[in-house]
C-alpha positions as CSV (number, residue, x, y, z in Angstrom):
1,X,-208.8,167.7,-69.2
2,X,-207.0,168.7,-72.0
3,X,-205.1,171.6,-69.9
4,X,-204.2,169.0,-67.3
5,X,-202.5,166.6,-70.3
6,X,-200.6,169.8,-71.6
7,X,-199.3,169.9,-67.8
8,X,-198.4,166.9,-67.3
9,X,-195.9,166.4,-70.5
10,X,-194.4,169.8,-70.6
11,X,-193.5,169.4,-66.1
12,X,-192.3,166.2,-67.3
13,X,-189.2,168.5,-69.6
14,X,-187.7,170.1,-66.7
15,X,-187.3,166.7,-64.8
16,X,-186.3,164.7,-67.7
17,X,-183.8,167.5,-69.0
18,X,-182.3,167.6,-65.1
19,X,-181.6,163.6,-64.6
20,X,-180.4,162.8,-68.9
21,X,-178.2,165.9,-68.0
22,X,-176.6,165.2,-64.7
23,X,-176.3,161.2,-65.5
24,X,-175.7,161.4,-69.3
25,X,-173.9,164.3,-70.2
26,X,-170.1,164.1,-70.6
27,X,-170.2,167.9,-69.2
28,X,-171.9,167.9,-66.8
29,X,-170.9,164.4,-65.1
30,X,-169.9,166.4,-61.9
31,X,-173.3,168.3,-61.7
32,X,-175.5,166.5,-59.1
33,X,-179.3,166.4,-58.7
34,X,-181.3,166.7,-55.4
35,X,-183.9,164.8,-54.5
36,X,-186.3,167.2,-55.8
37,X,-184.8,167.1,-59.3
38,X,-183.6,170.7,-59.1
39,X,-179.6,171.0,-59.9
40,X,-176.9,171.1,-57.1
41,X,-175.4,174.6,-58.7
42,X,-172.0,174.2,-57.2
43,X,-171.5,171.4,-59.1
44,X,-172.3,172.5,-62.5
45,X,-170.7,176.2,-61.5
46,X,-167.5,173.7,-61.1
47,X,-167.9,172.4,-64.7
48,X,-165.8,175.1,-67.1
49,X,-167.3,177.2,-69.2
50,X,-165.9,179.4,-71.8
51,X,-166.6,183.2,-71.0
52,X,-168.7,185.0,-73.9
53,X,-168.4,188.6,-74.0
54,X,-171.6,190.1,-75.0
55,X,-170.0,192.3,-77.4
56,X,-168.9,189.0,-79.2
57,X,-173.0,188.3,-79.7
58,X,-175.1,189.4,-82.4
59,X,-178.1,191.2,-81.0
60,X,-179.8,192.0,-84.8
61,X,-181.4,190.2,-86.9
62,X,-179.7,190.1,-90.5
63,X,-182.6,188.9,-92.7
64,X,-186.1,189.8,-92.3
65,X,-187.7,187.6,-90.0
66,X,-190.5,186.3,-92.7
67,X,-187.2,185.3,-94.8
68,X,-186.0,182.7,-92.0
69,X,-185.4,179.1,-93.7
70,X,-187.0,180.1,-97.0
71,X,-183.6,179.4,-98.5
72,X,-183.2,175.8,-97.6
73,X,-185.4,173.4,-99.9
74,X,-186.5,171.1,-97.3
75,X,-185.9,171.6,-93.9
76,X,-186.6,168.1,-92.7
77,X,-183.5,167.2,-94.0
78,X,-181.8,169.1,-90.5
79,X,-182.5,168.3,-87.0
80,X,-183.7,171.4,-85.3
81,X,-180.2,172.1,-83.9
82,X,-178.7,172.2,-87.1
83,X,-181.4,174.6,-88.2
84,X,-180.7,176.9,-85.7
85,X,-177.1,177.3,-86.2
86,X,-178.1,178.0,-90.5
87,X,-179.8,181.0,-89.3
88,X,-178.4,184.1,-88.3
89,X,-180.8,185.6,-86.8
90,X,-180.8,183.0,-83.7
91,X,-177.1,183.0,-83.6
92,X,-177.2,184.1,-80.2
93,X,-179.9,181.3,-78.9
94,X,-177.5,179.1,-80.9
95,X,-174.2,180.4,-79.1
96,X,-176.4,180.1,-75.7
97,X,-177.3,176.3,-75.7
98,X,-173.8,175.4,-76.8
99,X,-173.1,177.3,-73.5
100,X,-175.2,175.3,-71.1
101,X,-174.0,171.8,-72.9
102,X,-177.6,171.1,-73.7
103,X,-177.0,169.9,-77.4
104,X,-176.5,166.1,-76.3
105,X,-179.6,166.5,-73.9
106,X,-181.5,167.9,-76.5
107,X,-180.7,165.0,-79.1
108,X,-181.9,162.6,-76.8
109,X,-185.4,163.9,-77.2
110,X,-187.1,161.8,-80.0
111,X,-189.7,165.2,-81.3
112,X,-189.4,168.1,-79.4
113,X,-190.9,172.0,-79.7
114,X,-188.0,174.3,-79.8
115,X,-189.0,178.2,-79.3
116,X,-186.1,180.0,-80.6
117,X,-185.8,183.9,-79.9
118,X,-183.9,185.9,-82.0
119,X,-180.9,187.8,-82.1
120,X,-183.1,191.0,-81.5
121,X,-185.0,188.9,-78.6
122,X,-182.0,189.1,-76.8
123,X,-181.7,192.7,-77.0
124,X,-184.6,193.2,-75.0
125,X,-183.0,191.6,-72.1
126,X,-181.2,194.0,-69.9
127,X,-177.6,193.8,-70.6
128,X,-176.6,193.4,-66.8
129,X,-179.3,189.9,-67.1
130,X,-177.7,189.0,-70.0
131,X,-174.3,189.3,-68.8
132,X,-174.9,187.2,-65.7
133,X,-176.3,184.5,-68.2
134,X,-172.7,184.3,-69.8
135,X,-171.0,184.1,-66.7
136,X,-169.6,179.9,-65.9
137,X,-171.2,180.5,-61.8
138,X,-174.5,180.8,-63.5
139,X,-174.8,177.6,-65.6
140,X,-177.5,176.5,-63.8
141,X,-179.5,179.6,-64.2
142,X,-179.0,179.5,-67.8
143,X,-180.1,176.0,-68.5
144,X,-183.6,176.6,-66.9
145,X,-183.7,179.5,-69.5
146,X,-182.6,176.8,-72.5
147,X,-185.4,174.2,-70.2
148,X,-188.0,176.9,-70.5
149,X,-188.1,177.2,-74.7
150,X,-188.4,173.3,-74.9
151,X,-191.3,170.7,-75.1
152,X,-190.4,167.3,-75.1
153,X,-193.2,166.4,-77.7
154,X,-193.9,168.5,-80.9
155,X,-196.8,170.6,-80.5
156,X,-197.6,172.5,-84.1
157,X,-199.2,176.5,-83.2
158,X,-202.8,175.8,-84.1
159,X,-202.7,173.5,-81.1
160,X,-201.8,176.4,-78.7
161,X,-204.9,177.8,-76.9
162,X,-205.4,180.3,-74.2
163,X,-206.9,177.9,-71.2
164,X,-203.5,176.0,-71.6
165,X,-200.3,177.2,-69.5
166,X,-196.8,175.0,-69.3
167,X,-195.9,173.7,-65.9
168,X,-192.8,173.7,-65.1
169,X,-193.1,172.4,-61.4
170,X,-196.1,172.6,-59.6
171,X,-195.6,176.6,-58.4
172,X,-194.0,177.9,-61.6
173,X,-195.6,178.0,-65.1
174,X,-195.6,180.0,-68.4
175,X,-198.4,181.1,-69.5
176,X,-200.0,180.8,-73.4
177,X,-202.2,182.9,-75.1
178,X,-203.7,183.1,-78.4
179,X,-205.6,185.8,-80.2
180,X,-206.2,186.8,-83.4
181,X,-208.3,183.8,-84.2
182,X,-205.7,181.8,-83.2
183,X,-203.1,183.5,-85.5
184,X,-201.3,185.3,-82.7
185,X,-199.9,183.0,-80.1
186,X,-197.7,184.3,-77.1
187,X,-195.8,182.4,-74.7
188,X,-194.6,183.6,-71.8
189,X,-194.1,186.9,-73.0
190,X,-192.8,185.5,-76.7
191,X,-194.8,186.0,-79.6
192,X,-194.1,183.1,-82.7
193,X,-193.7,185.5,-85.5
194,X,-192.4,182.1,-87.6
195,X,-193.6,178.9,-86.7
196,X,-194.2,175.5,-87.6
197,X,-190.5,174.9,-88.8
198,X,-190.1,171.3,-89.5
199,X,-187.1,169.6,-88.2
200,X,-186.3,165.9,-88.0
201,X,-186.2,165.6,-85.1
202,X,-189.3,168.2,-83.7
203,X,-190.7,171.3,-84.6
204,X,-189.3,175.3,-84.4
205,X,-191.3,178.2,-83.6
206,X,-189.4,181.4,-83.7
207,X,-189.9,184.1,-81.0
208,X,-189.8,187.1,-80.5
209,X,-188.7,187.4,-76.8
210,X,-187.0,185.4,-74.1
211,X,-189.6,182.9,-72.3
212,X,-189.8,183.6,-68.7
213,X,-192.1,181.6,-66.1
214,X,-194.5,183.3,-63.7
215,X,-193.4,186.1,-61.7
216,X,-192.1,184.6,-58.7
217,X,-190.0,182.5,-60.7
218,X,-188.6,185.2,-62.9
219,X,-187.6,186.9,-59.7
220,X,-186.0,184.1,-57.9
221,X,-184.4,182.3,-61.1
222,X,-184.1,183.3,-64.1
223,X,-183.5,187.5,-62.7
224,X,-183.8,188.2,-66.5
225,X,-186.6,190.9,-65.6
């Protein structure tokens, strides 16, 4: 039962992120949805999009990963977006979701999860993947990658366990697993190596990778591996 629940809200992101996007977004007022929910990609490819070179990204981290946050008092005080864009070591997620216009979709959601990789995350993406991430035709592509590191509820690391996987649609899903006694949890490939960030508005984990969805959907979506 309690697999089937964890289903049900995550599958419920994608859809909600889709419609509040396409209806509510100034940016993407031209993008249209199909009937299945899934995004009409030559209308968002028509929206501009400034082109980042990835020479202009930071693909380090700066400060030890264990360091992250520890220099703001209370991090309550910040919605998780906010948060993101102190640290620089997720300068690049940052610089990513300003990309695919996702901030005002994202402050619609009243507590969310946010995985954020870091800078170094990024690096292990091929550069060729990472290029085609940056480039305006493949918006759409890049806000399933945002979609796929956000839960629309907050869901703290302890809750995580290994007979749970988040549905994306009913063929595609990103797997969780937890070992360690529960102190190592991995999703889709992304270990949290800092979690349980409070925001005001939902929760950070920090990753260290960039989520993907089962196979076939890397391979016909995402293309990052």
């Amino acid at each position: 039962m309690r697999k089937n629940i964890f289903k049900t809200f995550t599958a419920l992101a994608v859809s909600t992120f889709l419609l509040a996007g396409c209806a509510g977004s100034e940016s993407m007022n031209d993008a249209a949805a199909t009937d299945d929910n899934t995004l009409d990609v030559a209308a968002v490819a028509s929206v501009p999009v400034a082109v980042i070179p990835i020479a202009s990204l930071s693909l380090e981290n700066p400060v030890p990963v264990g360091e992250m946050f520890e220099d703001i008092d209370n991090t309550e005080q910040y919605d998780a977006l906010t948060l993101i864009k102190k640290s620089p070591n997720l300068s690049t997620f940052a610089t990513l979701v300003d990309l695919a216009d996702m901030e005002s979709d994202l402050e619609r959601i009243d507590g969310f999860t946010l995985f954020a990789p870091t800078n170094e995350a990024f690096a292990k993406v091929p550069k060729e993947k990472l290029e085609m991430l940056l480039n305006p035709e493949n918006k759409a592509s890049l806000m399933r990658v945002i979609q796929a590191h956000v839960l629309p509820s907050k869901v703290p690391s302890m809750q995580f366990n290994t007979s749970q996987q988040i549905a994306l649609s009913e063929d595609r899903h990103i797997p969780v697993d937890v070992s360690m006694g529960g102190t190592m949890v991995t999703i889709g490939g992304a270990t949290i190596v800092k979690g349980d960030i409070e925001a005001s508005d939902g929760i950070i984990h920090v990753v260290d990778g960039v989520i993907v969805p089962s196979e076939d959907a890397v391979k016909d979506e995402f293309g990052i591996y």
